[in-house]
C-alpha positions as CSV (number, residue, x, y, z in Angstrom):
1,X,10.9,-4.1,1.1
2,X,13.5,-1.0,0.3
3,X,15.7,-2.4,-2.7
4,X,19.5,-0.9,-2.0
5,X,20.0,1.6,-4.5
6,X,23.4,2.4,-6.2
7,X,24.4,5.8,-4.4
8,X,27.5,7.4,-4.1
9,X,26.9,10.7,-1.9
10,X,23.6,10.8,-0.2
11,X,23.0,14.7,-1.0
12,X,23.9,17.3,1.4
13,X,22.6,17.7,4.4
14,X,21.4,13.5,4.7
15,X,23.2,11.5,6.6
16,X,26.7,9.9,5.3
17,X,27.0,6.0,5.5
18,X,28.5,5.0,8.8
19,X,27.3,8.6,10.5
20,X,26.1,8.2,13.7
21,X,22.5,9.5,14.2
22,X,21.5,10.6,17.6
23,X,18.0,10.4,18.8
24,X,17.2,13.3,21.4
25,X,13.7,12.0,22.2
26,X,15.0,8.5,23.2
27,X,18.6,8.8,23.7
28,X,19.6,6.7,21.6
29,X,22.5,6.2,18.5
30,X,21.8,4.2,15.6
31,X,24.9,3.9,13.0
32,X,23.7,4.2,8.9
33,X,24.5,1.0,7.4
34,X,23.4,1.4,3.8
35,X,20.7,3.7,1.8
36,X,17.7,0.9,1.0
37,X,15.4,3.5,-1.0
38,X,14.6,6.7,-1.9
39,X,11.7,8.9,-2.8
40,X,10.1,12.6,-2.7
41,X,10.9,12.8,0.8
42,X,15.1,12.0,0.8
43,X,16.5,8.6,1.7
44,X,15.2,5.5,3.6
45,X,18.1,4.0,5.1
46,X,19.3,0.7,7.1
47,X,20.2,2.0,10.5
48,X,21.7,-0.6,13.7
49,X,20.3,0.3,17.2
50,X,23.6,1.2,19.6
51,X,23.2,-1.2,22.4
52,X,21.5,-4.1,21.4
53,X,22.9,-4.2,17.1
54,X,19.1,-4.2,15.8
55,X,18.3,-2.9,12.6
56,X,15.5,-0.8,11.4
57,X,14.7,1.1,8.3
58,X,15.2,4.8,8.8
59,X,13.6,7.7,6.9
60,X,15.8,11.0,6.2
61,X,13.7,14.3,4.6
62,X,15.8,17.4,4.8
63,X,14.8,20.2,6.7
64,X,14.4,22.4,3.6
65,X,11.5,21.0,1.9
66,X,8.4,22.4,1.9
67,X,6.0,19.3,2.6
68,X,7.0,17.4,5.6
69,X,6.8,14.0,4.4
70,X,8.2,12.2,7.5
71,X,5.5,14.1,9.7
72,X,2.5,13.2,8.1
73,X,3.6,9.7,7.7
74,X,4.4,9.5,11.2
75,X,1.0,10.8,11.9
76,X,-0.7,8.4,9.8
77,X,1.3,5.6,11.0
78,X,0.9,6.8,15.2
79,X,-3.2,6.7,14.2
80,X,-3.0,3.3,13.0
81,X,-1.3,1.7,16.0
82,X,-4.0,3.4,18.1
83,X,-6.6,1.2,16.5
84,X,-4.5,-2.4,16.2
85,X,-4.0,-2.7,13.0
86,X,-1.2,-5.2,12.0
87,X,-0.6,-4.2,8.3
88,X,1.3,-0.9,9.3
89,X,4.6,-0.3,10.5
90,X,5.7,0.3,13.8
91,X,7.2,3.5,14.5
92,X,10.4,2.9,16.7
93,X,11.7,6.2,17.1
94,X,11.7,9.7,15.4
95,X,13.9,13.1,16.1
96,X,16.1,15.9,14.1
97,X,19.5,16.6,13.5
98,X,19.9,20.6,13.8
99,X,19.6,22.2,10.3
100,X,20.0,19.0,8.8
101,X,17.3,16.1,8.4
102,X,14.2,15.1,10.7
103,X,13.9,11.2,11.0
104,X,11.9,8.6,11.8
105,X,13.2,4.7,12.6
106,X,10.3,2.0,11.7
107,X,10.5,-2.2,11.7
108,X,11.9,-3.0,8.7
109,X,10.1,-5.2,6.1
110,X,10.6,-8.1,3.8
111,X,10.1,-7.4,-0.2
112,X,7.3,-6.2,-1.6
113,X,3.8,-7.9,-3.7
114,X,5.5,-6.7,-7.1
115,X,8.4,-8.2,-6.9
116,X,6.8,-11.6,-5.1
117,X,4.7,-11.8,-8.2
118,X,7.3,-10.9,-10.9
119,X,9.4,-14.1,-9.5
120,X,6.1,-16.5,-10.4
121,X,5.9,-18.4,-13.4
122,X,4.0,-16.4,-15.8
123,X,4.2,-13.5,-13.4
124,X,0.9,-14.1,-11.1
125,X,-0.1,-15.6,-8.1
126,X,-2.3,-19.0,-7.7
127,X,-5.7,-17.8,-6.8
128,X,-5.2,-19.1,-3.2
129,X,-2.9,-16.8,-3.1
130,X,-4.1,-13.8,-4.8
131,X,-7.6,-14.0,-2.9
132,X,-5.1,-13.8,0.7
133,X,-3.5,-11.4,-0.6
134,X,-6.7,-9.1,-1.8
135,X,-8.2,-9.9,1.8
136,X,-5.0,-8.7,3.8
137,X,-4.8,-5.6,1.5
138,X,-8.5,-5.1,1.6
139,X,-8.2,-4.9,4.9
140,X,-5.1,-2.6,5.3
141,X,-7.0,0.1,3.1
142,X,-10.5,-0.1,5.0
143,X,-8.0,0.6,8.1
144,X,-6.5,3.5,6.8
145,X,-9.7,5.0,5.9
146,X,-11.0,4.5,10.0
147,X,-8.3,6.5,10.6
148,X,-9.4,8.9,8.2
149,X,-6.9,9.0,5.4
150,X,-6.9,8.1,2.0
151,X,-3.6,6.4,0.3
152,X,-4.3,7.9,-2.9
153,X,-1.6,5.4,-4.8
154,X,-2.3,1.9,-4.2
155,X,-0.3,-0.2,-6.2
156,X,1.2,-4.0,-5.5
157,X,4.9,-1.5,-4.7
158,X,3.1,-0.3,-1.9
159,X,2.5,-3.5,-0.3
160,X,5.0,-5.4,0.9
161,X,5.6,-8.6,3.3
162,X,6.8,-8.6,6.8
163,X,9.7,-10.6,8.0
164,X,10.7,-14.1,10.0
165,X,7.2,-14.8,11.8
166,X,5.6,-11.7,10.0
167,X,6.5,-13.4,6.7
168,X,2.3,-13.9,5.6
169,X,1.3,-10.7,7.2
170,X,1.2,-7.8,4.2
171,X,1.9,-4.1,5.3
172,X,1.0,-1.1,3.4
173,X,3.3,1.6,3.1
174,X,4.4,4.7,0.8
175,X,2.1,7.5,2.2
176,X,3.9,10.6,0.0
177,X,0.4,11.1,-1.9
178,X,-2.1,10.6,1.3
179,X,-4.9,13.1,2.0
180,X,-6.8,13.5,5.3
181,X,-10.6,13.2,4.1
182,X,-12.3,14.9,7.2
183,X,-12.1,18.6,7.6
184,X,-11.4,18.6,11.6
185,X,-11.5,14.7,12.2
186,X,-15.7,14.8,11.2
187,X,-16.9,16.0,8.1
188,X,-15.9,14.7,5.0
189,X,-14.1,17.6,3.0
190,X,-16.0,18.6,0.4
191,X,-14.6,18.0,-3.3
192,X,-12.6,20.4,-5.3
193,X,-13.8,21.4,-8.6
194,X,-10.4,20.3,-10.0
195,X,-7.7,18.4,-8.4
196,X,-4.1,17.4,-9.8
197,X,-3.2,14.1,-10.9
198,X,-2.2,11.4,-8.3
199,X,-1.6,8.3,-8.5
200,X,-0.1,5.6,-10.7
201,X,-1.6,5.1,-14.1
202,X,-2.2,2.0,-14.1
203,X,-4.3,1.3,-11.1
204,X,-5.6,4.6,-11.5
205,X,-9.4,5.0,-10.6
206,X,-11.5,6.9,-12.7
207,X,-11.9,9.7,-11.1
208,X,-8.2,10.3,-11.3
209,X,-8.5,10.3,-14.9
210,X,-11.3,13.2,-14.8
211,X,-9.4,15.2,-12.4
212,X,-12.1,14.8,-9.6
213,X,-11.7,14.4,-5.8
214,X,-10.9,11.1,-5.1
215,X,-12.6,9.3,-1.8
216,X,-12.5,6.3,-0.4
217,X,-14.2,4.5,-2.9
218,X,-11.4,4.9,-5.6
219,X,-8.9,3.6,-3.2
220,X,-10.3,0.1,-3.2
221,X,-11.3,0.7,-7.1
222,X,-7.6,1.0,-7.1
223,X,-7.1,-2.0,-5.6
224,X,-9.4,-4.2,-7.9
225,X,-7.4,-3.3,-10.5
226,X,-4.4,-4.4,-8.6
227,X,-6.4,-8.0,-7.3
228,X,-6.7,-8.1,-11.4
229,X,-3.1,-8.2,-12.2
230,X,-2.0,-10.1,-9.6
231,X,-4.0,-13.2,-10.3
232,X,-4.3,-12.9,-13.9
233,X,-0.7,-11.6,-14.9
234,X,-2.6,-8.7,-17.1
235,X,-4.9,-6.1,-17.5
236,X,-6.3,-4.9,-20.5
237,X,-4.5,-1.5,-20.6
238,X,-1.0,-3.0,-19.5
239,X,0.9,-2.3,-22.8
240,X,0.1,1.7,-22.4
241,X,3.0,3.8,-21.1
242,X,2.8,5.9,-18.0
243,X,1.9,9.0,-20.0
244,X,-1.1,7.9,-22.0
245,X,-3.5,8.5,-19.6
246,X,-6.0,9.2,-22.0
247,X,-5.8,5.7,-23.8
248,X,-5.7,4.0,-20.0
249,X,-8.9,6.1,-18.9
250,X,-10.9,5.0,-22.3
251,X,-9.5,0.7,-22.2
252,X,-11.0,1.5,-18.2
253,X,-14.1,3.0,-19.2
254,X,-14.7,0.1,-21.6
255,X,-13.8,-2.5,-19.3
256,X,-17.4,-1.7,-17.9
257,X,-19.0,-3.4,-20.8
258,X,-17.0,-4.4,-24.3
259,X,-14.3,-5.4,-22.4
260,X,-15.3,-6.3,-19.6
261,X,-14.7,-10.4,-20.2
262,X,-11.4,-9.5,-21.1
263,X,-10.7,-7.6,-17.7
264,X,-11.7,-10.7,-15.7
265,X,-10.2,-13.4,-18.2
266,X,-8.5,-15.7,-15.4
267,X,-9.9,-14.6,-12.6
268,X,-12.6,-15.3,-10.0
269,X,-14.8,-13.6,-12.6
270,X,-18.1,-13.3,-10.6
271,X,-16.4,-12.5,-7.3
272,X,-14.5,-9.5,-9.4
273,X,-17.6,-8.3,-11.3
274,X,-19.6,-8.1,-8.7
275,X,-17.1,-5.9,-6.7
276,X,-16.9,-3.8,-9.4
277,X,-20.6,-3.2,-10.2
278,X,-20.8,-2.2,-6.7
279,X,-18.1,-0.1,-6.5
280,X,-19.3,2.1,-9.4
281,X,-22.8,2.2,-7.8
282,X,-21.0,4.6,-5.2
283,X,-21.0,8.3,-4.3
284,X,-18.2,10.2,-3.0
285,X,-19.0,10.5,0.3
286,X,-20.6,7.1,0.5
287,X,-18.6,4.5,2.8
288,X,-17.5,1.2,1.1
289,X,-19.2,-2.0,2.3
290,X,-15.8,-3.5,3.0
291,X,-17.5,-6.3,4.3
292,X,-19.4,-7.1,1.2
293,X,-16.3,-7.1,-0.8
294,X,-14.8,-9.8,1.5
295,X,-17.8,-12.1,1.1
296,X,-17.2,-11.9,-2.5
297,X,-13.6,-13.1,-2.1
298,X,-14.9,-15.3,0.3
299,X,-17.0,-17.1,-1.4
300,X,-14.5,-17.1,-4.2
301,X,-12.4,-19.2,-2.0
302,X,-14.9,-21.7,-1.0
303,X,-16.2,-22.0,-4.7
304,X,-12.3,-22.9,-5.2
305,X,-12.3,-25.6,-2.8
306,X,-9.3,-23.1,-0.9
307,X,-8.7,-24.1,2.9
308,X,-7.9,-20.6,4.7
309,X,-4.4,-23.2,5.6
310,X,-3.2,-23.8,2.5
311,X,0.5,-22.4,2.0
312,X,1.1,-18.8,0.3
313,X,3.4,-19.1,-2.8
314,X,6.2,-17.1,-1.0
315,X,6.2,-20.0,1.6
316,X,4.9,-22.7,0.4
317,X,6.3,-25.6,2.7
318,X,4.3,-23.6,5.8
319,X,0.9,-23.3,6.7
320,X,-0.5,-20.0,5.8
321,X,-0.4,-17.9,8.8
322,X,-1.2,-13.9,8.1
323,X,-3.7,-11.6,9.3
324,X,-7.3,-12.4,8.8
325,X,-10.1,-10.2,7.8
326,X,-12.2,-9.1,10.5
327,X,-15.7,-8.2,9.1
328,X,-17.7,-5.6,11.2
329,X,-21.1,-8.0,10.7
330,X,-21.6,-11.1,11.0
331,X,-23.5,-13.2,8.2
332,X,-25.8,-16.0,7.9
């Protein structure tokens, strides 16, 4: 989802509302109908097709600044259609406007696993639907890391819904703070002594905090702490404010052990730990057992007496429909 933001101008050089963009790739025109975001890169707009009046989300980033944006998330999302995954975007369209903007056009989505879980009572999902919701987004990150990326800045903002029969299918998005982890498509890069911050402090892995190289496994860290909040409503370091890192890293370092009830308080609590103890059994170069942290959630849900069926709480007079996990191994 791309909540419409109160602006005025769009700055110089992005498109004006009701411009008419011209694709030279696909000769096409798509008229801008509203700005529906905004970010590092310059505007995301709502954009109708010429021809046939259908509407897409469309991503400005003038020419001027230094990190292309709109290429490497083009890139990214190119790479994941190659491999079928359904929780990315489809790119429509992309081109330039002469000394202007570069663009790209994308399906637009529905709103986003923040806000779905702000409009809950007590501001968390049931655990039928938190544990759908960790498998689709489990999924969505072990599929960016085939393609050899890390997202860098998961978060429930960066996950979002799709729309009318793509309504129980999550997508991720957001990949302004990705890094390619293979020097030449291979090798995984080796770490830098010291790395800047990235990421959002609160689902902030570890090795964020110490200013070490993140890799694969802090992306799904990332997203434990994410699972967390969305079926308990909380997490132990919620009340700290975005710039005391310091006082997030330590309530995370002693969610290991002292606090560690307290992290999982309303949760699938032996599903979680156990996810967690594995995760920080792991190296930097090691690859995640994605699969192992399914069968946790897995067997969450059949210890929950959860049907894979049972309604989401977005929809809950349908049948649950979304994407399924697809482990790489079978079990016993």
């Amino acid at each position: 989802m791309y909540e419409t933001i109160s602006v005025i101008e769009p700055p110089p050089g992005l498109p004006k509302l009701g411009e008419e963009v011209h694709s030279q790739e696909a000769k096409i025109e798509y008229e801008i109908i509203k700005v529906l975001g905004q970010g590092t890169f310059g505007l995301v707009y709502l954009a109708r097709r010429r021809g046939d009046g259908r509407q897409f989300a469309m991503k400005c980033e003038h020419m001027a600044v230094k990190r292309r944006f709109i290429k490497l998330e083009c890139g990214v999302l190119e790479a994941a259609f190659n491999i079928q995954s359904p929780h990315f975007c489809k790119v429509i369209d992309k081109g330039a406007v002469a000394d202007r903007f570069n663009f790209f056009t994308m399906t637009l989505l529905g709103p986003n696993i923040w806000h779905l879980r702000r409009d809950r009572k007590h501001q968390r999902f049931s655990i039928n639907t938190a544990l759908k919701v960790a498998e689709q987004t489990l999924q969505a990150i072990r599929d960016l890391h085939r393609i050899g990326w890390l997202h860098r800045d998961i978060k429930p903002l960066n996950f979002t819904i799709g729309r009318d029969e793509e309504s129980h299918t999550i997508f991720i998005i957001d990949f302004g703070m990705a890094r390619c982890f293979k020097q030449d498509g291979k090798e995984i890069r080796n770490p830098r002594l010291y790395c800047p911050w990235r990421g959002t402090g609160r689902y902030a892995p570890l090795t964020a905090h110490r200013h070490e190289e993140q890799s694969r496994r802090d992306d799904v860290e990332s997203w434990l702490y994410m699972m967390i909040e969305l079926t308990s409503g909380k997490l132990p370091w919620k009340a700290c404010k975005g710039a005391e890192r310091d006082k997030m890293r330590a309530l995370k370092a002693d969610s290991r052990d002292k606090l560690r009830s307290q992290l999982f308080e309303g949760c699938p609590v032996q599903a979680y730990s156990r996810i967690l103890t594995y995760l920080d059994k792991l190296d930097y170069k090691d690859i995640p057992d994605y699969d192992y942290v399914w069968k946790m959630l897995d067997i969450a849900r059949e210890e929950n007496g959860l049907s894979y069926c049972d309604p989401v709480d977005w929809d809950p007079s349908q049948p649950y429909h979304g994407a399924r996990y697809v482990p790489e191994r079978k079990f016993d």
